[in-house]
C-alpha distance (Angstrom), angle and dihedral (degrees) to the residues before:
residue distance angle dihedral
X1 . . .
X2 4.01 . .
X3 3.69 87.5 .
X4 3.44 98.5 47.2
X5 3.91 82.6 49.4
X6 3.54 100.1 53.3
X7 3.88 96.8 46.3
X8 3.53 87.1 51.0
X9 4.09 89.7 56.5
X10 4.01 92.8 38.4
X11 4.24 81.8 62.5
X12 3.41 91.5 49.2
X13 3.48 100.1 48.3
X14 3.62 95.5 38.0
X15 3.70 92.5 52.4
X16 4.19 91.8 50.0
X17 3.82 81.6 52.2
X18 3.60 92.7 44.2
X19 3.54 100.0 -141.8
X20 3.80 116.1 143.3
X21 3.88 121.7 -84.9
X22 3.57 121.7 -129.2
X23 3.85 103.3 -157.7
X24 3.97 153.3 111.7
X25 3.30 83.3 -106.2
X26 3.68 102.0 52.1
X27 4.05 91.0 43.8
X28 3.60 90.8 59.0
X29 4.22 102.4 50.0
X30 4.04 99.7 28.3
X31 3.38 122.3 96.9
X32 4.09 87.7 -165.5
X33 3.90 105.6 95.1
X34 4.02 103.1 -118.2
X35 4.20 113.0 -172.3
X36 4.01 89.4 -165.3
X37 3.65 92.6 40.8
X38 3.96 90.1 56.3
X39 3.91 90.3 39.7
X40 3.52 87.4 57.6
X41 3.76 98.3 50.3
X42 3.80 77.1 49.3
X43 3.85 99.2 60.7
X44 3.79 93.6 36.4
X45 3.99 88.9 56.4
X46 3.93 91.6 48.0
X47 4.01 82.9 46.9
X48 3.43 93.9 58.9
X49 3.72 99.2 55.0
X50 4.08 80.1 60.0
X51 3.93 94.1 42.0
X52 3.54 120.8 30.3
X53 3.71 113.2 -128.0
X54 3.88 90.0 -4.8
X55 3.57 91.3 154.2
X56 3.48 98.0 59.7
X57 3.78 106.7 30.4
X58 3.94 88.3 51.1
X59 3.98 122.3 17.4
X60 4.22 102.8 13.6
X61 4.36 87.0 117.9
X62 4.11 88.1 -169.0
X63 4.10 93.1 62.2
X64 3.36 85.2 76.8
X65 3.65 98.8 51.5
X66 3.79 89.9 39.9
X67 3.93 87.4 57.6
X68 3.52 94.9 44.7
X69 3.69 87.4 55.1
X70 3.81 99.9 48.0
X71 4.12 87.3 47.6
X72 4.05 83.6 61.2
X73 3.59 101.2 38.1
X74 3.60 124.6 132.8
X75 4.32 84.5 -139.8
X76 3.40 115.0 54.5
X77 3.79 152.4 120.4
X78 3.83 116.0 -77.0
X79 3.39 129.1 178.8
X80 3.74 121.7 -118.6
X81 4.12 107.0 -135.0
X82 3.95 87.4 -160.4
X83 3.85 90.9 67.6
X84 4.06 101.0 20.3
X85 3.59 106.5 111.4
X86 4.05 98.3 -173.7
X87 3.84 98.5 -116.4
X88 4.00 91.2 132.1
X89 3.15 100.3 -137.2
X90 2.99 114.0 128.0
X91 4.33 81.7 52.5
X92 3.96 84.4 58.6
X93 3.71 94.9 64.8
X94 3.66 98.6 38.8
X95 3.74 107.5 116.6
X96 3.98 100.3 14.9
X97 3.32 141.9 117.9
X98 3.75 112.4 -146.3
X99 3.73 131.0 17.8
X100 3.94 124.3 -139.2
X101 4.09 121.8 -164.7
X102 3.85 104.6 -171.0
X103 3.87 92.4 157.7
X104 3.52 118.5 134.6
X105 3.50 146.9 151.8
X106 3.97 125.9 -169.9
X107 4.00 90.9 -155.8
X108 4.30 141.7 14.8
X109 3.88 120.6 -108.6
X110 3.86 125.1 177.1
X111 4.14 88.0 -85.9
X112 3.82 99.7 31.9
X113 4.14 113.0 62.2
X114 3.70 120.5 171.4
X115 3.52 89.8 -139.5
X116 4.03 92.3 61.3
X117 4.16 92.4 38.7
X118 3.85 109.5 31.9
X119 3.79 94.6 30.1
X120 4.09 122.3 16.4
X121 3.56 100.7 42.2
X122 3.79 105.7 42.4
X123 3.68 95.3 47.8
X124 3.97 79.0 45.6
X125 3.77 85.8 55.4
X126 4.02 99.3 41.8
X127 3.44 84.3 49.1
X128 4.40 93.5 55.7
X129 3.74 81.4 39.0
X130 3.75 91.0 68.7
X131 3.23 102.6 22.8
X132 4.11 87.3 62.2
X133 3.99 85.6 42.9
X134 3.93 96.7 -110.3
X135 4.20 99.0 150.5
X136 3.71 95.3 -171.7
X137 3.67 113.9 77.6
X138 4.12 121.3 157.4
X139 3.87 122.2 -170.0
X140 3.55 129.5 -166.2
X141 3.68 111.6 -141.9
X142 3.59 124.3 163.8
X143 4.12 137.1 -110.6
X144 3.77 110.9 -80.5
X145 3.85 96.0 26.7
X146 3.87 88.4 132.2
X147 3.48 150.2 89.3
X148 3.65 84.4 -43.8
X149 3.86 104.9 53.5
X150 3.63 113.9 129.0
X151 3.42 102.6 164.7
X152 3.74 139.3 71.8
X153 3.54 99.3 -111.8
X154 3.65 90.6 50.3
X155 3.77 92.5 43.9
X156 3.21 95.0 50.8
X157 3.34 99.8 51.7
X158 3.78 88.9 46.5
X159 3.27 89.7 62.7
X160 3.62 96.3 63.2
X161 3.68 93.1 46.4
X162 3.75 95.9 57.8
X163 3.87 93.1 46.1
X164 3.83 86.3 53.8
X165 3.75 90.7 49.6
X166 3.55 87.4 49.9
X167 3.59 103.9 63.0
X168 4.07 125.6 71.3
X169 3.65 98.7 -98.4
X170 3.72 138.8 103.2
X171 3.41 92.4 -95.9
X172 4.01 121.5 -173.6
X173 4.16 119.0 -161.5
X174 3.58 111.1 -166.3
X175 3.61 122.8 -162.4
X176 3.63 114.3 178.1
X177 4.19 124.0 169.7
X178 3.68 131.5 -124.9
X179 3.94 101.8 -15.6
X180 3.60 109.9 -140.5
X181 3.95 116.8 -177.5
X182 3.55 144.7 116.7
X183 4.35 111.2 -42.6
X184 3.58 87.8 -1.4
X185 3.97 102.7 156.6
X186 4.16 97.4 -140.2
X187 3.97 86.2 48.3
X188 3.48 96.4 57.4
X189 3.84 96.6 55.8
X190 3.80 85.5 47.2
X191 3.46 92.1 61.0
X192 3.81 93.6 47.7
X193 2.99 90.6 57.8
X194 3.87 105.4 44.3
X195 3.82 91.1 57.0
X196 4.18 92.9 61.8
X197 3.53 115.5 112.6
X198 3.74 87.2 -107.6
X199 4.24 122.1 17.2
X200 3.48 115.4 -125.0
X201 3.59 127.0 -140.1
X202 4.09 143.1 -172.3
X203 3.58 106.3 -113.7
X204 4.00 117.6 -36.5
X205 3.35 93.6 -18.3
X206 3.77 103.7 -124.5
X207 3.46 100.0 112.7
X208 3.96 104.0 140.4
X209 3.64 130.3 -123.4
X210 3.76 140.2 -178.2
X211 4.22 104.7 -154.8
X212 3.76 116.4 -170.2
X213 3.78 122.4 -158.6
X214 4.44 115.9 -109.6
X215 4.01 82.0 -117.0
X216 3.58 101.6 55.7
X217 3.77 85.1 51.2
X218 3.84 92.0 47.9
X219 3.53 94.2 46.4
X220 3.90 96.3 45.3
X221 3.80 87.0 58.8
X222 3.76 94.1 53.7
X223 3.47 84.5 49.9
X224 3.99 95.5 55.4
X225 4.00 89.1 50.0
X226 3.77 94.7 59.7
X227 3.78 99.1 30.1
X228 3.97 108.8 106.4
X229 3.64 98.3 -152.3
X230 3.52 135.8 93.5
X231 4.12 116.2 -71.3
X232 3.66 112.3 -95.1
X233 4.06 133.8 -159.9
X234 3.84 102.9 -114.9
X235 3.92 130.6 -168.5
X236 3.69 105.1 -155.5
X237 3.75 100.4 -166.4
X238 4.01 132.8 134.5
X239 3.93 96.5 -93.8
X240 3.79 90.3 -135.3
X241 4.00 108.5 59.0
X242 3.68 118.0 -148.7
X243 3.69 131.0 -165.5
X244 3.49 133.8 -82.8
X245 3.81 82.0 -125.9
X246 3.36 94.8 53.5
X247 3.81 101.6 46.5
X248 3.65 96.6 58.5
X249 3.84 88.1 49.7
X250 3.98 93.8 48.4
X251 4.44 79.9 47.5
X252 3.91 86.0 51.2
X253 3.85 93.8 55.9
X254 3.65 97.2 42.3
X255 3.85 80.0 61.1
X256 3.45 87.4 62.6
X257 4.12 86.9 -116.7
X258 3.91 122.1 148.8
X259 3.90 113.2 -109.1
X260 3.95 115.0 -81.6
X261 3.21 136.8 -171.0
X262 4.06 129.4 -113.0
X263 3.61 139.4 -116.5
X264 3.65 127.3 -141.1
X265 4.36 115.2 -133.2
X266 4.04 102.2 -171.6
X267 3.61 114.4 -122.2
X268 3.97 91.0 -115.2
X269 4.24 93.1 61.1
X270 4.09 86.0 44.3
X271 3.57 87.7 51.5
X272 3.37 91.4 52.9
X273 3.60 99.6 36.6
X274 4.21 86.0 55.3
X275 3.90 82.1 50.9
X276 3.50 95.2 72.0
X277 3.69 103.7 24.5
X278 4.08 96.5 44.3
X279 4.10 96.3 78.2
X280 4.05 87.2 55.2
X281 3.92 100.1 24.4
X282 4.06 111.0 46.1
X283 3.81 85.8 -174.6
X284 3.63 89.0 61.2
X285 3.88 93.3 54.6
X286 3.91 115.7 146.2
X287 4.24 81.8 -134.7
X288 3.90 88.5 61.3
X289 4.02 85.2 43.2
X290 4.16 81.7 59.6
X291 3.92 91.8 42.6
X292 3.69 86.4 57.0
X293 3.74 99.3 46.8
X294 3.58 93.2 49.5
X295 3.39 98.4 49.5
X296 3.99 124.8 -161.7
X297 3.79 129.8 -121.1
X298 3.72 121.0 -173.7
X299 4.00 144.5 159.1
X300 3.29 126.8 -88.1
X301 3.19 112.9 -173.6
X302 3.25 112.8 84.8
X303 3.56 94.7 58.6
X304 4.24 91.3 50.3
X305 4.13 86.5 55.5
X306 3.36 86.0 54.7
X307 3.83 99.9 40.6
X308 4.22 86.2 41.8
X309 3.49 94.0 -140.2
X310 3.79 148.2 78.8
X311 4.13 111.3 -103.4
X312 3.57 122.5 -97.7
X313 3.88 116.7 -102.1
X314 3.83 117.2 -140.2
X315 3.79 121.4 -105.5
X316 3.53 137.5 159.1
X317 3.47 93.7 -70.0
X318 4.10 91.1 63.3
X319 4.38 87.5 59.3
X320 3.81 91.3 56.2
X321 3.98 121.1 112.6
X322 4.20 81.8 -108.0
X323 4.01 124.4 17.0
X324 3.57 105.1 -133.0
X325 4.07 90.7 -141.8
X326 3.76 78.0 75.8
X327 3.47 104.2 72.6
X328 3.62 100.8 74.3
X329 3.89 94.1 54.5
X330 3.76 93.2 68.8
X331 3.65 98.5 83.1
């Protein structure tokens, strides 16, 4: 902003001097041919394949007029105190250029509602998004959010996803699988449980799964900020499922554990079992007990075209503290 502040005075001084402007913007509106003027329309253009937008996020020296303008307008946006409700949200996307929702929660509690998290505040958030004019809005949904959701967490988050698609923005909905990464929550109880003497399992066992690794996730939404096309719905899933069965084996060996065999809970004792442990253990929900059985199979390969590669396939490296694939996301 103190760039775009100072080229904006520099103009305004140089023009009540009336010396000649070397700038984008002078190449564009003077009739007087200018070689620095057009070199520096030049350098800002090969700048911008480097930084997106760098032009106006950094040097543009009307933005700031244009915002001090719109701040004293006799049309603008107002907030209604009757119906405000403080969250500041629509303050945290003031000035940005791309919104991220990575809020989710696998079950309810007393102070966490799927209503309020997967549904309220996001479409409370797409809506400050556009209301501010940010265009670039990603939302991370989850696999089986579709015409098929049945249950709340899926509805919920459906919800969201449809109000994004519903607004004029390039809006990206990304569903990706089983997450498996690095501190991920669901992974950790995985791993419990694939070093027991013998792995337990709901029912046969074969329920299928597509996992996708935290990086292929991170790296997908980098993708969708600097893509130019239109949003997309994407199912970021492995495109060849594997059992529930056979995950918690593949976790075991990764552990560097000798093969074991696997016992069989009946779906009537892990009913019951999520009966009393659901109200104090969300993961342990009879819903995600349902989500299980059902199972969910989906495409992939629309979202691999547009990743351009194959996914990445968990190995040691993926049940470390920090997964060194990682590293290179942070910029």
């Amino acid at each position: 902003r103190r760039l775009r502040i100072l080229s904006f005075w520099l103009l305004v001084g140089a023009s009540a001097a009336q010396l000649r402007i070397t700038s984008p913007v002078h190449f564009g509106f003077s009739k007087v041919y200018d070689p620095a003027s057009i070199l520096a329309t030049v350098m800002v253009a090969l700048a911008a394949l480097i930084v997106p937008h760098v032009w106006c996020r950094y040097l543009c020296p009307w933005r700031e007029a244009i915002a001090w303008a719109g701040k004293h307008s006799v049309r603008r946006l107002e907030t209604d105190p009757a119906l405000c409700t403080q969250c500041g949200r629509c303050e945290s996307v003031c000035g940005v250029d791309a919104v991220v929702n990575a809020v989710g929660i696998i079950g309810q509690t007393a102070a966490q509602r799927f209503d309020v998290l997967h549904t309220l505040a996001p479409q409370a958030l797409f809506a400050a998004a556009h209301a501010q004019g940010v265009r670039r809005v990603v939302q991370i949904s989850a696999q089986g959010a579709d015409g098929s959701a049945f249950s709340p967490y899926h509805l919920s988050k459906r919800a969201a996803d449809d109000a994004l698609r519903a607004l004029p923005l390039q809006g990206w909905v990304l569903r990706p699988g089983l997450v498996f990464g690095p501190g991920g929550g669901s992974q950790t109880l995985f791993m419990r449980l694939a070093r027991l003497p013998r792995i337990p399992v709901v029912g046969d066992g074969m329920q299928e799964i597509q996992p996708v690794y935290v990086g292929d996730v991170a790296a997908t939404v980098l993708q969708c900020l600097h893509s130019p096309g239109p949003g997309q719905t994407l199912d970021l899933v492995r495109p060849d499922p594997v059992t529930f069965a056979q995950w918690l084996h593949t976790l075991r060996s990764l552990q560097g554990l000798a093969p074991t065999t696997l016992v069989h809970l009946p779906w009537a004792l892990a009913h019951s079992a999520a009966w009393v442990l659901g109200p104090w253990w969300p993961l342990a929900h009879a819903d995600n007990l349902r989500m299980l059985r059902q199972g969910h199979r989906v495409d992939a390969s629309v979202w691999l075209r547009f990743l351009g590669r194959l996914p990445t396939q968990v190995c040691s490296e993926h049940l470390q503290a920090r997964a060194p694939a990682l590293d290179g996301l942070e910029q």
